[in-house]
C-alpha positions in Angstrom: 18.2 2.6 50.2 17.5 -1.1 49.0 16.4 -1.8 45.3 16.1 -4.5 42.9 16.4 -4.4 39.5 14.6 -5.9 36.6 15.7 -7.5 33.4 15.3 -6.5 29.8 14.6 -3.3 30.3 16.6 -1.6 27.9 14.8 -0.1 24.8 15.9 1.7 21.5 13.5 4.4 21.5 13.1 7.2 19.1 12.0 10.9 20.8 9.8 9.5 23.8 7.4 11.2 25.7 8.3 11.1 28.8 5.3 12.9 30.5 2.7 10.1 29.9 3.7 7.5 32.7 1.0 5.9 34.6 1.1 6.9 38.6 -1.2 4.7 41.3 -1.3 6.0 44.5 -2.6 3.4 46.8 -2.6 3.6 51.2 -3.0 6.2 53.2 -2.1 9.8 53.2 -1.7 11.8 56.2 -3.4 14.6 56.0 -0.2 16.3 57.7 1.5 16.2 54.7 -0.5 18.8 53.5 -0.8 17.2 49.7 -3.8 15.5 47.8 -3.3 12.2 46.6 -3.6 13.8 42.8 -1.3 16.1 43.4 1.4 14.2 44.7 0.7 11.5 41.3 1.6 14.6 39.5 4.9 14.9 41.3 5.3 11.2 40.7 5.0 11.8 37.2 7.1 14.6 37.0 10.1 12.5 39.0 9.5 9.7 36.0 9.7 12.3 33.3 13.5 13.3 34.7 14.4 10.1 35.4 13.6 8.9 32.1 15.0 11.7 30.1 18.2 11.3 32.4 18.0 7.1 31.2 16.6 7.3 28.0 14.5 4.9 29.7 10.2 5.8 29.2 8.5 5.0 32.0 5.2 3.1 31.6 3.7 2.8 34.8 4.2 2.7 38.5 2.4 2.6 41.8 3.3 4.4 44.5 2.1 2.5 47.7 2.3 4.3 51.0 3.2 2.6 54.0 3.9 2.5 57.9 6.6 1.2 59.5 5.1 -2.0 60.0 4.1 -2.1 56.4 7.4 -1.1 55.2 9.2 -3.8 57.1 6.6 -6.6 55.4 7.2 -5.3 51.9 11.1 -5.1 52.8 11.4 -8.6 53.7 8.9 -10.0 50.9 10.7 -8.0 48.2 14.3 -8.1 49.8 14.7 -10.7 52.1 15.9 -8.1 54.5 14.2 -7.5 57.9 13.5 -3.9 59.4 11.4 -0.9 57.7 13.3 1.8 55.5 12.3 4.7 53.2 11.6 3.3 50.2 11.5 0.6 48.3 11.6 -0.2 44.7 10.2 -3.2 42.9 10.9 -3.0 38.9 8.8 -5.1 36.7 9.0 -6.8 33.0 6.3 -6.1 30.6 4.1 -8.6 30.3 2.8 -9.8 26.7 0.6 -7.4 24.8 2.3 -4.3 27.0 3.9 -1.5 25.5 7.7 -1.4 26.4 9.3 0.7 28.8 9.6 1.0 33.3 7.5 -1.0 35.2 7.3 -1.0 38.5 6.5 0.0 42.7 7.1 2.1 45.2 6.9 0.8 48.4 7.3 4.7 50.4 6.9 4.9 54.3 5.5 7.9 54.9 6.0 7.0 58.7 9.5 7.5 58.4 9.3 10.6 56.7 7.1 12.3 59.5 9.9 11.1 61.6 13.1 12.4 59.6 11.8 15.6 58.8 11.8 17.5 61.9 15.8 16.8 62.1 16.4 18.5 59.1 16.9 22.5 59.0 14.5 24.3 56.8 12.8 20.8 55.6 9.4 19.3 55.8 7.5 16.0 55.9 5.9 16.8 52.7 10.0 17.4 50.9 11.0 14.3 53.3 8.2 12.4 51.3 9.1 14.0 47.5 12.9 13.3 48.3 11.6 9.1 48.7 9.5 9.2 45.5 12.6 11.0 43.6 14.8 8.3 45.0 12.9 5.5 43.9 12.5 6.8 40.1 16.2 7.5 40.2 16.7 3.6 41.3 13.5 2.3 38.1 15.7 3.7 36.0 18.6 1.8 36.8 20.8 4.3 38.8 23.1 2.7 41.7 23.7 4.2 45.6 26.2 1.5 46.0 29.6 3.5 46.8 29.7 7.2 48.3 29.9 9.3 45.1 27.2 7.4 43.8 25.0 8.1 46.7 25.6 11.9 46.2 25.6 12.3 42.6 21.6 10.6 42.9 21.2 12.8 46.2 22.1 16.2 44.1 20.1 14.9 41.3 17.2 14.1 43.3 17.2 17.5 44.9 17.6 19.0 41.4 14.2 17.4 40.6 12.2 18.4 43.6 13.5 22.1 43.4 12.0 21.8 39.5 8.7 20.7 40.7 8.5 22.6 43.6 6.9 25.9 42.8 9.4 28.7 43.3 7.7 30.8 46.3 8.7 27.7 48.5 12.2 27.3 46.9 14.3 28.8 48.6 13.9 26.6 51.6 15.9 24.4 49.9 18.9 26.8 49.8 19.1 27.2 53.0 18.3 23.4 54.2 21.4 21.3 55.6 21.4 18.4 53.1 24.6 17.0 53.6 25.0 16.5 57.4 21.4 16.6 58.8 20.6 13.2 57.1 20.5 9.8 59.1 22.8 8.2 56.6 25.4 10.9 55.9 25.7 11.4 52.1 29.2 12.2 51.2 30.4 15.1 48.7 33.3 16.5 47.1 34.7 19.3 49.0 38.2 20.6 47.3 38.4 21.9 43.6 40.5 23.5 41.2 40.3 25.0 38.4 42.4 25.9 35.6 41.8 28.1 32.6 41.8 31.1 30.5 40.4 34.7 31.9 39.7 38.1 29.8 38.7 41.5 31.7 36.9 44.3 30.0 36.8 47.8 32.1 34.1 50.1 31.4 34.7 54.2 30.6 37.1 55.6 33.1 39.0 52.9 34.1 42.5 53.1 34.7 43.5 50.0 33.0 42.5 48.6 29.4 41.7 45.0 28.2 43.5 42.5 29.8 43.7 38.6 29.2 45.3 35.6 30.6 45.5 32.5 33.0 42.9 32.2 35.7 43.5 29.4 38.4 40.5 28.6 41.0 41.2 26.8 44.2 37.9 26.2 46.5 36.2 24.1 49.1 32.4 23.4 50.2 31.5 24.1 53.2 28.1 22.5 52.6 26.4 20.5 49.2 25.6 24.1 48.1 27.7 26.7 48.8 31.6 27.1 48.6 34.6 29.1 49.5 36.7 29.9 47.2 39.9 32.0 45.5 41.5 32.7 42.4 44.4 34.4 41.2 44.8 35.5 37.3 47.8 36.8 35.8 46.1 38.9 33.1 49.3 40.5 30.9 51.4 42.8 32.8 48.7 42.7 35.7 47.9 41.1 38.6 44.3 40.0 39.6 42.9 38.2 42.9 39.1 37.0 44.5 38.3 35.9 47.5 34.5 35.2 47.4 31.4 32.7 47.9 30.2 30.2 45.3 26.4 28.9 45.1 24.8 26.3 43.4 21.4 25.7 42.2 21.5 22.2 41.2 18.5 20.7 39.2 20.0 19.0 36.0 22.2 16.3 35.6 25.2 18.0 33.8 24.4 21.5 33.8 24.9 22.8 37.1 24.3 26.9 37.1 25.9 29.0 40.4 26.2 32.8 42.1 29.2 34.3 43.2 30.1 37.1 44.9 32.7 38.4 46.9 35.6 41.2 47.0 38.2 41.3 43.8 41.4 43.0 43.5 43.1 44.4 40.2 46.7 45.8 40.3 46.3 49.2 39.4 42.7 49.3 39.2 42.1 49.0 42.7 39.4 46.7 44.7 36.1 46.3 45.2 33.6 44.2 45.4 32.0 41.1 42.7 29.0 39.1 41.6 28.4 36.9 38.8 26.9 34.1 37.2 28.2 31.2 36.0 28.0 27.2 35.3 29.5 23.5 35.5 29.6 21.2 32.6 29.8 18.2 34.4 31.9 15.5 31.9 32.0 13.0 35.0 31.9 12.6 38.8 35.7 14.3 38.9 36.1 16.8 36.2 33.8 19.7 35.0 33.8 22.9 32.3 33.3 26.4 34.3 32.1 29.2 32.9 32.0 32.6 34.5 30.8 36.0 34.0 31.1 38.8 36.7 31.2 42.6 37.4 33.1 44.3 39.8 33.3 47.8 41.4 36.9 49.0 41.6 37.6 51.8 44.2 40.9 53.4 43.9 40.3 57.0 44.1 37.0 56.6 42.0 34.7 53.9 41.0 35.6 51.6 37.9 33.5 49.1 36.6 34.8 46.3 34.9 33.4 42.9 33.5 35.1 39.6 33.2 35.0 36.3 31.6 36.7 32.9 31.8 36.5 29.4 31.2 38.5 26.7 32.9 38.9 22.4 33.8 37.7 22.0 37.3 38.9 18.8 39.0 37.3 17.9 42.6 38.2 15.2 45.0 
């Protein structure tokens, strides 16, 4: 997705408010989008907000213009020299004299397109197709690159993150079951081995046949899709023996903290097996490695039911 970025527009700022950003909407809005022009200035707004508190960056103001093909291609080649229409593009500005300091800038959206890309994607609609464009050009104002593959995801994730946030939750869970990651025109790569490498401490409730146990947890895993994962583990926890086979799923929507639900079937030597579900999250340190933390209960079955609780925390390393 083409940008171009301004100069000087890095500021020492103190606590900004990151909610106050001007948003123009100017062109047309289908009526098939199924969104007021007001409405979708709040979203803007909203996208500015994260994108600044992601940057540091406070956005001052920005017009979104809405376009057609035909319009897109004219902006592209005024703005970027480069011939044929695309999504969106972005046009940062300087200040000018007597304005106050901070993101300046357009958004050149072709909401053609996006009544166009939309119907490929599983579970998605124009009106997300058209949020995910606004998101994207933010992300670029405040500076952030799609030049190389892991770029281009880590914005994607992030971007998703931002429209799930504004999104109001009855709709939300389209998003968990939409196919980000291969539906899209231009493929967006993602990480899709892990492990993980830590410490792990069980706690059975009353009646179980073993007592507390602690000790080394290590995670292996791959994603089947942006979202979801299959993974196992194997902890040797004392003089015991402990094994998971389950799913992991992520609700992405910040750009470190990365919360996730797993569940699955778990095995403790002489405790028996059952089956899990837990909580848990990443602390995202860079594009590679990550802090996991997990909490889950399980249902032992071996000639009654035992319920036991367990922690851990390990170093997650993807590629």
């Amino acid at each position: 997705m083409p940008h171009r970025h301004g100069e000087n527009l890095h500021h020492k700022i103190v606590k900004p408010d990151f909610s106050r950003t001007d948003i123009s909407i100017e062109g047309r809005l289908p009526s098939c989008f199924g969104i007021a022009k007001k409405r979708l200035a709040e979203a803007a707004r909203f996208f500015a907000g994260e994108s600044a508190s992601r940057s540091g960056k406070p956005f001052a103001a920005v017009s979104v213009i809405l376009q057609d093909d035909a319009e897109s291609d004219a902006a592209h080649r005024a703005v970027m020299d480069v011939e044929g229409a695309t999504d969106v593009i972005t046009q940062p500005f300087d200040p000018m004299p007597g304005e106050k300091a901070g993101v300046y800038g357009e958004l050149y959206v072709n909401c053609e397109r996006a009544l166009r890309a939309a119907p490929k994607r599983a579970g998605w609609s124009p009106l997300k197709e058209l949020l995910l464009y606004v998101a994207h050009g933010m992300d670029h104002l405040s500076g952030a690159d799609d030049h190389s593959p892991r770029e281009r995801a880590s914005m994607r994730r992030r971007e998703l993150g931002w429209i799930r946030k504004f999104v109001p939750l009855a709709v939300a869970a389209f998003f968990a079951t939409a196919s980000f990651a291969d539906d899209f025109e231009e493929e967006v790569p993602f990480d899709r081995y892990y492990v993980s490498g830590g410490a792990s401490m069980v706690l059975p409730q009353g009646g179980a046949k073993v007592g507390r146990l602690g000790g080394a947890k290590a995670i292996a895993g791959w994603y089947a899709t942006e979202f979801t994962a299959f993974e196992g583990s194997f902890s040797l926890l004392e003089n015991h023996y402990s094994t998971t086979v389950g799913l992991l799923w992520h609700w992405y929507g910040y750009e470190r903290l990365d919360p996730f639900f797993t569940c699955g079937g778990s095995w403790i030597e002489g405790a028996g097996a059952g089956p899990y579900g837990g909580v848990g999250f990443y602390w995202h340190i860079d594009d590679h490695w990550s802090l996991r933390f997990d909490c889950a209960h399980a249902l032992l079955v071996d000639g009654g039911v035992d319920s036991v609780f367990s922690f851990s925390a390990a170093l997650r390393v993807t590629w």
